[in-house]
Structure formats: structure tokens, C-alpha cells
C-alpha positions, -999 to +999 in steps of 0.1 A: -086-105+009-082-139+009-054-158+024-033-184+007-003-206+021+016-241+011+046-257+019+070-277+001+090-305+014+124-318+000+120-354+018+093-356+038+054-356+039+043-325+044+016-331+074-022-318+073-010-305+110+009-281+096-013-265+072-037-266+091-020-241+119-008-220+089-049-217+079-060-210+117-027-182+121-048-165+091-079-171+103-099-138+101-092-143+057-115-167+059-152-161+067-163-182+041-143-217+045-110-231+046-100-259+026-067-278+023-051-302-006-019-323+000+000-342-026+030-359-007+057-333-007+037-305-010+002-288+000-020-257-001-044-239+022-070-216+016-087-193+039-119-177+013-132-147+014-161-140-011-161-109-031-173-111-066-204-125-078-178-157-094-160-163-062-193-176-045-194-210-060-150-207-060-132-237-044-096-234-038-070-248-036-084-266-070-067-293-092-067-299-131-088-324-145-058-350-142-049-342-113-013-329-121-013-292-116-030-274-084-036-239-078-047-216-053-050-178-055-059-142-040-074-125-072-096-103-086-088-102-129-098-076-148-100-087-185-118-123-183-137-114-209-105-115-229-091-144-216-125-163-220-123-154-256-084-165-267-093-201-239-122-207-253-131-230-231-160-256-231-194-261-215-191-232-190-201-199-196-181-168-185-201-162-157-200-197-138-160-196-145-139-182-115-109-162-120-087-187-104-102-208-129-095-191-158-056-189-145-055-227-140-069-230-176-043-201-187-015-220-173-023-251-191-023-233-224+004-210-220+024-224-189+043-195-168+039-170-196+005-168-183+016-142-161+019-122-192-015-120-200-034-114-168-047-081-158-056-074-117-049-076-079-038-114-078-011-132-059-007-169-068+005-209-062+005-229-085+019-265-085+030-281-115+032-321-112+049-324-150+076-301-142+077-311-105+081-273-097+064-246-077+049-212-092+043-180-067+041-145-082+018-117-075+003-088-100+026-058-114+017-034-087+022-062-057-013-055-047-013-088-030+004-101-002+027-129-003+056-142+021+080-167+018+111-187+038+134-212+026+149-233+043+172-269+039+146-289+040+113-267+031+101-239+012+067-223+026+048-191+014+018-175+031+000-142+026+007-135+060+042-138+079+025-153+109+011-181+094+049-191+077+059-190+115+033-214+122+055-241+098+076-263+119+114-256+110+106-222+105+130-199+128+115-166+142+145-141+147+143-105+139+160-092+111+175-061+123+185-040+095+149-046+078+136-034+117+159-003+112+146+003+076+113+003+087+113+023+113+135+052+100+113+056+068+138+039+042+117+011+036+113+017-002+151+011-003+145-029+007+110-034-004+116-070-001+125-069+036+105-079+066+115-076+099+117-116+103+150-129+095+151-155+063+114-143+060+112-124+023+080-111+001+077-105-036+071-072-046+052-059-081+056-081-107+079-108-091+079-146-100+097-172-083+100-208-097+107-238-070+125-272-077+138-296-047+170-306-042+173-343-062+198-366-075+214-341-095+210-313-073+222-310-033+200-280-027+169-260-035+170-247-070+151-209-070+150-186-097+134-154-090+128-131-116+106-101-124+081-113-157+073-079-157+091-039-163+071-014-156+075+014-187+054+042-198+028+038-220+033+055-257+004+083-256-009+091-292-036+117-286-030+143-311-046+172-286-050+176-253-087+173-252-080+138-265-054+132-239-082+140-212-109+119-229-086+090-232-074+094-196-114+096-187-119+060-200-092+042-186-100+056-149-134+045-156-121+014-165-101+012-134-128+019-112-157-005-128-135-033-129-131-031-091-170-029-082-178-062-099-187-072-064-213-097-047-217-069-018-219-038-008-192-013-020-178+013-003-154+043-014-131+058+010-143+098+012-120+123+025-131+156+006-096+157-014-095+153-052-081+118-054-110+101-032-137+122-044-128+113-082-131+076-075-165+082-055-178+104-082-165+081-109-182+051-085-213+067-085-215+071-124-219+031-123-236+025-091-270+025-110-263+000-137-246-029-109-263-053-087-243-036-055-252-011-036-228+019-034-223+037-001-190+058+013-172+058+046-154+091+063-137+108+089-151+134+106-132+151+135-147+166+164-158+204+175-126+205+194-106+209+156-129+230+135-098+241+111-095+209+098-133+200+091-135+183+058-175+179+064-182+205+039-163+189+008-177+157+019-210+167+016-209+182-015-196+150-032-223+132-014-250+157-027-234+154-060-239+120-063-268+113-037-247+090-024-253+077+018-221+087+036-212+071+074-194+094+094-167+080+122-153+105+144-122+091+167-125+095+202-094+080+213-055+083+195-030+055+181-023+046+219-055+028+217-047+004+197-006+000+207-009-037+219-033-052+191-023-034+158+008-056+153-009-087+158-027-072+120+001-059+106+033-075+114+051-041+111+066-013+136+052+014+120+014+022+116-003+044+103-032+063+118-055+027+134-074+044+151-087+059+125-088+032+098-099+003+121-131+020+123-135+031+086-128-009+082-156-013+112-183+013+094-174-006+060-183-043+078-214-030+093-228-017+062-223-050+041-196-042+024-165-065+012-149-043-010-137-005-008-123+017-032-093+036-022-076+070-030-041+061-020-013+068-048-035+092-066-004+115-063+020+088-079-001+094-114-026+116-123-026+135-094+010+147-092+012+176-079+047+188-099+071+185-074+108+192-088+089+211-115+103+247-115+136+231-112+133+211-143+125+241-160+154+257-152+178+228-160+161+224-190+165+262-198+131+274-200+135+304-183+104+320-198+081+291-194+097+291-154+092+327-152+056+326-159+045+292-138+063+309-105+039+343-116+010+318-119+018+298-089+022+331-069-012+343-083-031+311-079-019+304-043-013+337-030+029+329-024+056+352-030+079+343-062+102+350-037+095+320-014+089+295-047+121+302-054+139+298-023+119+265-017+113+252-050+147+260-065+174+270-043+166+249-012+169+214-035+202+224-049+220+237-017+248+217-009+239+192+021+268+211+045+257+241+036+222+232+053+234+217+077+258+250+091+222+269+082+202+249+103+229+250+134+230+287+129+191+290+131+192+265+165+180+238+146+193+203+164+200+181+134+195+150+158+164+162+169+151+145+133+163+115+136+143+084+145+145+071+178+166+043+168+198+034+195+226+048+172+244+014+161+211+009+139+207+042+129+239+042+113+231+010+095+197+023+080+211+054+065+247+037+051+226+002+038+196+028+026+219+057+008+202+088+002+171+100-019+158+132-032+163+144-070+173+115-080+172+119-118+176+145-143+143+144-157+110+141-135+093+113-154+123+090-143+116+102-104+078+096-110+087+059-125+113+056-094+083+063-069+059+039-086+085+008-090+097+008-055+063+014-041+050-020-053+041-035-021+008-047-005-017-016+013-041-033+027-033-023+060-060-031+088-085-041+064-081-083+062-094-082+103-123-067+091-133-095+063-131-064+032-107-062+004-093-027+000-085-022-039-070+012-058-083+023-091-048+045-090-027+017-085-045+001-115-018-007-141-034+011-171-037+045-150+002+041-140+015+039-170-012+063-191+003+090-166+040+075-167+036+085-208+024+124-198+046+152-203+054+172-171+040+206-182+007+186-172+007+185-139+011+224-132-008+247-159-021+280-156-010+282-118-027+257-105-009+221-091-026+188-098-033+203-133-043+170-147-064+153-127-086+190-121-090+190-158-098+157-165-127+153-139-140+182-156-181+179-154-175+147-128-159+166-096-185+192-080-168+224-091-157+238-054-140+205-048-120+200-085-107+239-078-102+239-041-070+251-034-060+235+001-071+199+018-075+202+053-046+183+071-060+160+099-029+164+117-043+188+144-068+161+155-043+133+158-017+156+178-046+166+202-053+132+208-019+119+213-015+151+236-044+134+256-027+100+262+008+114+272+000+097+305-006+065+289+027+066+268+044+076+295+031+054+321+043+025+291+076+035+292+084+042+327+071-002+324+106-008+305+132-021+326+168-009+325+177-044+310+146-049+288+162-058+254+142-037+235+165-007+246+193-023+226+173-011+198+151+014+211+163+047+225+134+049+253+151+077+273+145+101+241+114+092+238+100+098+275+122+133+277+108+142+239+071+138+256+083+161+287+095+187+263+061+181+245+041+190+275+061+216+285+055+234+253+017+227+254+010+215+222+024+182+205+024+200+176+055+200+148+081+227+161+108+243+138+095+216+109+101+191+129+076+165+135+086+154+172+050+134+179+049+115+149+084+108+142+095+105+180+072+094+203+045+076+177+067+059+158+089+052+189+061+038+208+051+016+185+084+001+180+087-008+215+052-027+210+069-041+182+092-058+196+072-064+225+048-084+200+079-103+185+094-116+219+056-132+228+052-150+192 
């Protein structure tokens, strides 16, 4: 993705200087120029990455013909055509206008309300001379990354947080309750929060307007405000066959849009339903664009045959004779300890050394643009959690009784366990688990994070507790989606591609926000909907497959490998380092101990000690590690 930053000065002249080290702190967005525009108070930078065939002759930041509004933008849109037709705009054609273009040219027609009418991955600037304001927002889903600080005497906004603490005045100080959110998994409760105190971003369909202190004001005026609600959409289909075929088109939809491309495309392929539907759907198109089509996987080694996903894999690949590029990690998370925060600007990571060489594969082949699975569950591939329970609140005991016999013939579980886990276990009372688990020898501190206690404490009182949160499932669904809103492009900016997600597409939220739940579990099998509607697209063994291979195994084996390594970095913390004022690094080092003692660093008694102890431990310590040397 590209990367775009500015500042905005209340009295003085913002210097080139300055955005100049915000472009360099960003660097690795911009393989393909950097360009800067000052107007006094205020200026942009852009770092450009190319993608579509559009953005090649693209040069942001870019100004209006009379020089009083300026613009720069991350974006990809999705209905130009649209947009080309209501602007109607003169002497170019559609295909020599750039989407930031058409924005700048939306924004003079329809000022801010512009927002209204744009469709895609986008995060924006835009500075408006007339109005002597500033414009950020970023798409519905927050897609797009974008960062900003106020302070008395600037505002600044960046895509990424290192290149706002490249802005003199800027103060770097951890914020410690968005540290302990983070790193105890409640993260969704403050989607807003970084780990850098003052230092904010805007989540899904967020605007915020700008104006400087002045005569009539002593201090920044900023109104933020979301131009957007995300709501179901109001299904018509008068049969389910219709539902399916109208589902059918606006995936298709979601996926063509994002292979409008310059490059290369790749698909992410891990054998499951959600990435093989977008490679299949991919490969319906591949033949009538300009870019090749290729897909990227993991494949683990001989030393974890029970969770070889080759076989799926291939079938998909056969399916489609599509080119697949296997990686296979060598080496665990620990490998990448002391550089993945330097990407991400987070504590916890997920899986890099895995991704970072997906991201690797992707570069080598040519390709600037993947197509992710990730949220498939949020929409049409649900898989009905909360389900049986609804039926049972809603009193459809037949309708319950003959899902949990379908469910138990499907997936070979005794009615008997569905109900205890589907049913009873979500409505016992929390101390009643609790005395259950402490009878069965389950430690209840054991699942804690290793966070010192002080911050602990503040995570779970700030973050409050989750679970069924509603009555009804379609409010839980919409719950997940709207505090999910927030940028996953992980590790892939360092490796010049743009990762994008036909699921997170708008349209496919909220055409499966509008479904009824009986759709996601039908005739015993879960992810009813998406099986059905990548009927005669999915290979047949992969649309009914039952199970997805976990790669867990792999990545405790490999952890289980560098227990020296983690424990040769903790026995480096000194008994005053500050990190163990946040850090609980004697639980960690005696949680590995117990780890090797036991001989596999596998989850014991549900409880996942590796991942939730030691990984996520580990690389908190990094963390803040990373944060003392900025």
C-alpha cells in the first residue's frame, strides 16, 4: 500500500525537513517515488506504490486547477465507472483518470459528502484552501491505515505511527492501557488505541474535519464523526436459489474489482473454504485480465504429516490450473523477534515467520497485489456459532432437536456433547465455572496473559467482558464486523504488495448481515452458506470437507525448537530492566521449563501456554524493547 502523511501547523511554516523524515520513516511504501507539496501551514507527502493500471501515470499529493484544494490518498475505488458517469468530466477518458483523481473532482462537486459516494480500500487527505480546513477519513471497513496526533501547536497524520514520530513536537510515550489491551486480546474493545500515547487511528468509516486555532478560537477545532453506519442490507430474493445467485454476483464483484491490477496477482491458498473460494472465483477471471494470476501457500514439513494441507491445495490448483509456490518455514516466530516490530508497530504478531515469506514468494513472482481469505467467517462463512442456543431461546425446540441430530450425524459428535458445549456451557453462571474448573485442577491464572498484575487488572476492568452479547445472532455478527474495522495488512507494506479482502468488501458484509441465521447450519453441516453458494465453483472434496487441518502442530514444534533462544533472551533481562514493570518475565521463563518438562509445547487442559504465554510474552518484551530504542 501506499503511504500518505501531512502536517498542519497553527503558526508556523511547516518545514520540507520535516516531511521529508516522515516520507523516509515510511520508506519501503514507496518503490515508485515520493513527492512532497507545502502550502505555508500545511503539507503532504507521498510515498507511491503502483498497483492498478491508473496509478502508473498517478502523481500525488495533487492540487486543483486553482490551486486551492490538495489531496493525497491510499486507494483503490471500486465503482469509477459510476462516478465517471454522475462527474462527467471533460477531455479525459475513464481510463487516463486516477482514482485519487476522481475523489479530488468528487470533492469539488459534492464537498465532504463525497465520502458518501465512494466505493473501496481508500484512506484520505484532503486540504481545503476555501474552508481553510483539513479532511482525513478512511473507507467503511478501515481497510487503510491512518494515524494521527494533536498537539498545541500541530496536527500530523501518517499511515504509519513511525513516521508521525518523525514530526518534531511529537512526544513518544507508551500508552499503557492501549499496551495492556493489546496484549491481553481486548483490543476490539479500543479499536482506536495504539500503544503510543496521544497517538490515535480512525477506524471503518471515520472522518475527522481540522480547523486551527484563530482569532475566534484559542485551540484546535476537531470534529470527528463516523459518515458512515454499517446496517444490513434488505435481501429481496423470493427463494433461496435466488439468494445464492445473488450472493454469487456480489462475491464476484468483490473479487474482480480487486484484480484490476498492473501486476501480477496472487491469492493466498490455504486449502480451507474461504481462500479456496476467492482463488477459484480469481481464476474464473484470470483469462479475460491483462494480469497474470498465480497463488502462494504454506506447506509444512514431513516432521507434521497430520496437518498437510498439500492435498486440498492441489486440488484447487488442478481445478483451476492455476501455478502454486509452496513456502515451507524452517525456523519459528523467534526468528523474527527483533525486526517484526520495526513493521508493525504492535506487541502482538501473528505467525511472521510464516507470512514474511508468503509476502517474499508474492514479491518474487511480480506480484503487487494479493487476495486474502481473512473474515470469511465474519459473513458468508459463519460457521453458526450461538446457533443451537438461539434456537432454544427462541423456542424452536423441534427445529433444535433435529440440527443437534444433523450435526451429530454430519460430524460424527454425540448430541450429548453439543449440548453440553453448545448450550449449557454458554449459559453457566461464570462462578459456577470457575468452582468447576478448580475442582478439575484447572489454575484459572494459568490463562491469563503474562501481563504484571496492576495492568492486567486495568485491561479486563477498562475492556469489560464479551461473549453472547445480544439476544439475537445477527446483532453478535454486526458486533464482530463494526469493531473489527481496522487495518490487516500486516507484514505486507515491507514487501512493496497490497494485501486486499474480497470478504471485507462492503457489499459481501452487509448481503450476509441481511441473511437469516438458519443459513449458516442446514442439513448438519456448518458454513451452510458459503458450501452452497460455491456450488459448481469449489472442487467438490474441498466445498464438503468436514475438518481444516490446524497448522498449530507445526508452529508449537518449532517454537519447542528455539526454547533455548527464548530462554537464553530472558535470562538477558536484568532485575531492573523496566520492561518487568510490565512484563511478568519470571512466568514466562518457569512456563517454558514446565513446557520442556512435559515434552511438547503443545495446549494442555485447553490451555494454550505457548501462544498465549511465552509467544505473546516474548514478543512484548521485544516490544518494548523496540519502543525504548525509537
Amino acid at each position: 500500500m501506499s503511504g500518505i502523511a501531512g502536517v498542519y501547523q497553527c503558526r508556523q511554516p511547516v518545514s520540507e525537513t520535516s516531511l521529508r523524515a516522515m516520507a523516509d520513516a515510511m520508506k519501503h511504501r514507496g518503490p515508485d517515488g515520493s513527492n512532497i507539496w507545502l502550502d505555508t501551514r500545511i503539507g503532504f507527502c507521498h510515498n507511491m506504490l503502483y498497483t492498478t493500471p491508473e496509478s502508473l501515470f498517478e502523481q500525488l499529493p495533487a492540487v486543483s486547477h486553482d490551486n486551492q484544494i490538495a489531496i493525497t490518498a491510499d486507494v483503490r475505488l471500486d465503482n469509477r465507472e459510476e462516478l465517471f458517469a454522475l462527474l462527467r468530466p471533460e477531455r479525459l477518458p475513464l481510463n487516463r483518470l486516477s482514482d485519487s483523481q476522481l475523489i479530488l473532482m468528487a470533492y469539488l462537486r459534492w464537498g465532504q459528502e463525497c465520502l458518501d459516494r465512494l466505493l473501496g480500500e481508500y484512506a484520505l487527505a484532503i486540504w481545503d484552501k476555501r474552508n481553510d480546513h483539513l479532511l482525513i477519513a478512511v473507507d467503511p471497513m478501515g481497510t487503510c491505515s491512518l494515524h494521527y496526533v494533536q498537539t498545541s501547536s500541530l496536527f500530523a497524520f501518517a499511515t504509519d505511527i513511525k513516521a508521525l514520530l518523525a514530526v518534531p513536537g511529537v512526544e513518544k510515550k507508551l500508552d499503557e492501557w492501549g499496551f495492556a489491551l493489546q496484549v491481553s486480546g481486548h483490543k476490539r474493545e479500543a479499536p482506536e488505541r495504539t500503544c503510543f500515547a496521544g497517538v490515535k487511528r480512525l477506524v471503518g468509516g471515520e472522518l475527522m474535519l481540522i480547523k486551527p486555532p484563530g482569532e475566534n478560537r484559542a485551540a484546535w477545532k476537531v470534529n470527528k464523526q463516523a459518515y458512515y453506519e454499517l446496517k444490513p442490507a434488505t435481501l429481496v430474493c423470493k427463494s433461496p436459489e435466488e439468494t445464492l445467485d445473488a450472493f454469487r454476483e456480489t462475491f464476484r464483484q468483490a473479487v474482480r474489482c480487486r484484480m484490476r491490477s498492473a501486476y501480477p496477482v496472487a491469492t493466498m491458498l490455504s486449502g480451507g473454504l474461504d481462500s479456496s473460494s476467492v482463488t477459484c472465483v480469481a481464476a474464473e477471471y484470470s483469462h479475460i485480465t491483462s494480469s497474470p494470476l498465480f497463488s502462494v501457500s504454506s506447506c509444512v514439513s514431513d516432521a507434521d504429516p497430520e496437518e498437510d494441507e498439500k492435498r486440498y491445495i492441489d486440488i484447487v490448483a488442478r481445478h483451476n490450473n492455476l501455478p502454486v509456490h509452496y513456502i515451507t518455514p524452517s525456523s519459528g516466530p523467534a526468528s523474527w523477534l527483533h525486526q517484526v516490530h520495526d513493521m508493525t508497530a504492535t506487541p502482538i504478531n501473528s505467525n511472521p515467520h510464516v507470512y514474511t515469506a508468503l509476502y517474499s514468494k508474492i514479491r518474487e513472482g511480480g506480484g503487487r497485489i494479493v487476495l486474502d481469505g481473512v473474515a470469511g467467517e465474519w459473513g458468508p462463512s459463519y460457521n453458526g456459532d450461538g446457533y443451537l442456543l438461539w434456537l432454544l431461546t427462541k423456542g424452536r425446540w423441534k427445529t433444535l432437536f433435529n440440527t443437534m441430530s444433523e450435526l451429530s450425524s454430519v460430524y460424527s459428535i454425540a448430541r450429548g456433547h453439543l449440548l453440553r458445549r453448545e448450550i449449557l456451557s454458554p449459559l453457566e453462571p461464570s462462578l459456577l465455572r470457575r468452582i468447576r474448573h478448580t475442582l478439575r485442577g484447572y489454575n484459572q491464572q494459568e490463562r491469563l496473559p503474562p501481563l504484571n498484575p496492576r495492568l492486567h487488572y486495568r485491561s479486563q476492568t477498562k475492556a469489560g467482558g464479551q461473549g453472547f452479547l445480544h439476544s439475537d445472532m445477527r446483532s453478535n455478527r454486526l458486533h464482530t464486523v463494526a469493531t473489527g474495522r481496522t487495518p490487516k495488512e500486516w507484514y505486507a507494506p515491507y514487501y512493496q504488495v497490497r494485501s486486499s479482502f474480497p470478504y471485507l468488501d462492503l457489499r459481501v458484509q452487509r448481503f450476509c448481515l441481511g441473511l437469516t441465521e438458519d443459513w449458516f447450519i442446514k442439513d448438519g453441516w456448518k458454513r451452510y452458506f458459503i458450501r452452497a453458494a460455491m456450488e459448481n465453483i469449489l472442487p467438490a472434496e474441498v466445498q464438503w470437507r468436514k475438518d481444516k487441518k490446524p497448522f498449530s502442530p507445526s508452529y508449537y514444534r518449532l517454537m519447542q525448537m528455539d526454547s533455548e533462544k527464548y530462554q537464553t533472551f530472558l535470562q538477558s533481562i536484568q532485575g531492573n530492566d523496566p520492561v518487568r514493570d510490565y512484563i511478568d518475565v519470571n512466568r514466562i521463563s518457569r512456563t517454558i521449563k514446565t513446557l520442556d518438562r512435559r515434552g511438547s509445547w503443545r495446549p494442555y487442559q485447553g490451555v494454550d501456554f505457548a501462544r498465549r504465554v511465552v509467544d505473546y510474552g516474548v514478543q512484548s518484551i521485544a516490544f518494548l524493547q523496540w519502543f525504548q530504542r525509537l
